[in-house]
C-alpha positions in Angstrom: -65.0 -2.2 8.7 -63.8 -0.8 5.5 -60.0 0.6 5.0 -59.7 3.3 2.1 -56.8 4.4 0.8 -56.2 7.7 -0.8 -53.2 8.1 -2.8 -52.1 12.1 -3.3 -50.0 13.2 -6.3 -47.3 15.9 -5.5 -46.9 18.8 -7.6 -43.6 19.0 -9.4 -43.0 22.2 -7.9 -43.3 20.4 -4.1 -40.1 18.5 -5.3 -37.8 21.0 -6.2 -35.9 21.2 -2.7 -35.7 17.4 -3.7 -33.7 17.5 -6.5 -31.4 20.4 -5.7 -30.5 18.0 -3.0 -29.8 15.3 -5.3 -27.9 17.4 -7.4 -25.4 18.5 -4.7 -22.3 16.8 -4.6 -21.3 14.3 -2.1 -17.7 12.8 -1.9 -15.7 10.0 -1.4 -12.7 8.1 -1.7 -11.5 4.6 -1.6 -7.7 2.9 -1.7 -7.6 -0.8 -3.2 -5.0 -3.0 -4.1 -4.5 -2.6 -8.1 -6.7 -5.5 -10.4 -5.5 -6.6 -13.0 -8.7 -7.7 -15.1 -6.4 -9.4 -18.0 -5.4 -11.8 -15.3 -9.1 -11.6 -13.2 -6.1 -11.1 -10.0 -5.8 -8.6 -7.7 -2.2 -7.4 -6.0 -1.3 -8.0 -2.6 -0.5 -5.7 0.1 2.3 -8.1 1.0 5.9 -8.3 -0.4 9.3 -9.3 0.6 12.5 -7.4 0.7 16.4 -8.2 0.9 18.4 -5.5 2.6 18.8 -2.5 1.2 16.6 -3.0 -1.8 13.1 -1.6 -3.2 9.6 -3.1 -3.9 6.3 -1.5 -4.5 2.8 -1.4 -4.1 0.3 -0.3 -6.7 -2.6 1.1 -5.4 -5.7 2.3 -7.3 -7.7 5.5 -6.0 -11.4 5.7 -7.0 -13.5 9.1 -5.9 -16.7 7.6 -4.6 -18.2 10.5 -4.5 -21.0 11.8 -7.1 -21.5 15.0 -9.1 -18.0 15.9 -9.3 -17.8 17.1 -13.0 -14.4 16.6 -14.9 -13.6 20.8 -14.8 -14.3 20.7 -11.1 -12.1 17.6 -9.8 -11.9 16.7 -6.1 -8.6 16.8 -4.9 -7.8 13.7 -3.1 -4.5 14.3 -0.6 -2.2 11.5 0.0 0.1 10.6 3.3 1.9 7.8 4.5 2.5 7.2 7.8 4.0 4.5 10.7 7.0 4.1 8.8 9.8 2.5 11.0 13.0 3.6 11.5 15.6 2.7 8.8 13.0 2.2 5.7 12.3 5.3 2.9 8.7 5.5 1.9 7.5 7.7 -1.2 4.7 7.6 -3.5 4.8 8.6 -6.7 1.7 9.8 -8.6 0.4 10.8 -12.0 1.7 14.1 -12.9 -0.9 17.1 -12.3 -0.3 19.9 -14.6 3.2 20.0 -14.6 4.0 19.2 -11.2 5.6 15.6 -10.4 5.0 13.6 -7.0 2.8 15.6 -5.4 0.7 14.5 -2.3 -2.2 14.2 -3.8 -4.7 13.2 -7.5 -7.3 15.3 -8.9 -10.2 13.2 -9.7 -14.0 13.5 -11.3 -17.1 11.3 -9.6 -15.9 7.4 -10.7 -12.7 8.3 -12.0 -9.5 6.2 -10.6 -5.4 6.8 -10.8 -3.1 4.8 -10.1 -0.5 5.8 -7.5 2.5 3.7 -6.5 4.3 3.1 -3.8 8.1 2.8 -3.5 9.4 0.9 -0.7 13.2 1.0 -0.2 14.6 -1.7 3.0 17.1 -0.5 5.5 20.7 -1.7 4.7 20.6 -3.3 8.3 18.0 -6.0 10.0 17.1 -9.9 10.7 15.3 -12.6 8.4 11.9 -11.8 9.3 11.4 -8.4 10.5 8.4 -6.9 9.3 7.2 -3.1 8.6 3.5 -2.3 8.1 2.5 1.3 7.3 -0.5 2.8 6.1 -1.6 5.2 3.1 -4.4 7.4 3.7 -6.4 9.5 0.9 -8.8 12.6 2.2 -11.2 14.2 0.5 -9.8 18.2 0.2 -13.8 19.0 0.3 -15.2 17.0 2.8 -12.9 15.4 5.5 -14.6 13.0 6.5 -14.7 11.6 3.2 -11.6 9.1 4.2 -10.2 5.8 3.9 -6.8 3.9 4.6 -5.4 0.9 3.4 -1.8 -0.8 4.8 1.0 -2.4 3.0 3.4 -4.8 4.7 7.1 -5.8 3.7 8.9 -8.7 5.4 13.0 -8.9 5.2 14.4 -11.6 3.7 18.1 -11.8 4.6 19.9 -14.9 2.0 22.0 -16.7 4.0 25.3 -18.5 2.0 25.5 -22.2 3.0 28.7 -23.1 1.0 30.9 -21.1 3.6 34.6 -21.8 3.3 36.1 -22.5 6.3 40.3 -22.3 6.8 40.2 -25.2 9.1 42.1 -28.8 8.7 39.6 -32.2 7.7 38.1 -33.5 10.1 39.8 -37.0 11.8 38.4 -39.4 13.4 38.0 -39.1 17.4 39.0 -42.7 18.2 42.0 -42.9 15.6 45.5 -42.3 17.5 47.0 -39.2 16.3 50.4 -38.2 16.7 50.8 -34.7 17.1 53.7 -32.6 18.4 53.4 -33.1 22.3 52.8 -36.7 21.9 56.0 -37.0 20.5 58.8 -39.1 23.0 61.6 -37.5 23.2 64.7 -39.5 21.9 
């Protein structure tokens, strides 16, 4: 039995619906906790709070997507949601042409901003309550083109040990004490 193989070349011309396909673009997004490659350390997502004050995240957003040219920037919208009752939420991103804290970056195929965001604690709460809530970036042309990522802030209520009390020294139980009504009458 004898197995031949014939290899066929394709015509340049047979390819074109090939590379207009390639040459469309595609887009994406992704949210990540900012690196720091001085330090080789990435953020965390996780921070502690006293009441009533701020912390904050930065987060790095990198457009995935390909052949989005530098005139023609993807705009990327930004929302936060689940915030509990009590906290205030905001982000605040690179200014775009004039306009500060928007909702959203404009970014190129492989470019990345960095957005941050603010975290202010309610004034009221216990030692250990926790708020999660998520950011989410969309793609303005193509929404499916998504992704989330979810930040977490625990309260840390300081508690004062040295607490001054208006109270007498203590006396020993077993030791007889005179006091007023175990006075005798004389």
């Amino acid at each position: 039995m004898v197995i031949a193989f014939a290899l066929f070349a394709v015509p340049p011309l047979m390819c074109s619906h090939i590379d207009d396909a390639l040459a469309d673009p595609t887009y994406g997004v992704m949210l990540s906790p900012k690196y720091d490659p001085a330090t080789g350390l990435t953020e965390t997502m996780l921070r502690n709070a006293t009441l009533g004050s701020g912390v904050y995240f930065n987060i790095t957003v990198t457009n995935i997507g390909t052949g989005i040219n530098e005139s023609n920037r993807d705009i990327i919208y930004l929302d936060i949601d689940a915030v509990p009752a009590g906290w205030y939420i905001y982000l605040d991103t690179p200014t775009d042409r004039g306009n500060d804290n928007h909702d959203y970056v404009r970014l190129a195929s492989d470019e990345k901003a960095t957005i941050v965001l603010h975290v202010d604690a309610p004034w009221e709460g216990w030692s250990g309550d926790m708020a999660c809530f998520n950011v989410t970036a969309n793609s303005s042309s193509d929404h499916a083109a998504v992704d989330t990522i979810s930040a977490c802030v625990m309260l840390v209520v300081p508690v004062d040990f040295e607490l001054q009390f208006m109270k007498a020294a203590a006396q020993d139980p077993l030791d007889p004490v005179e006091t007023e009504f175990s006075r005798s009458k004389d």
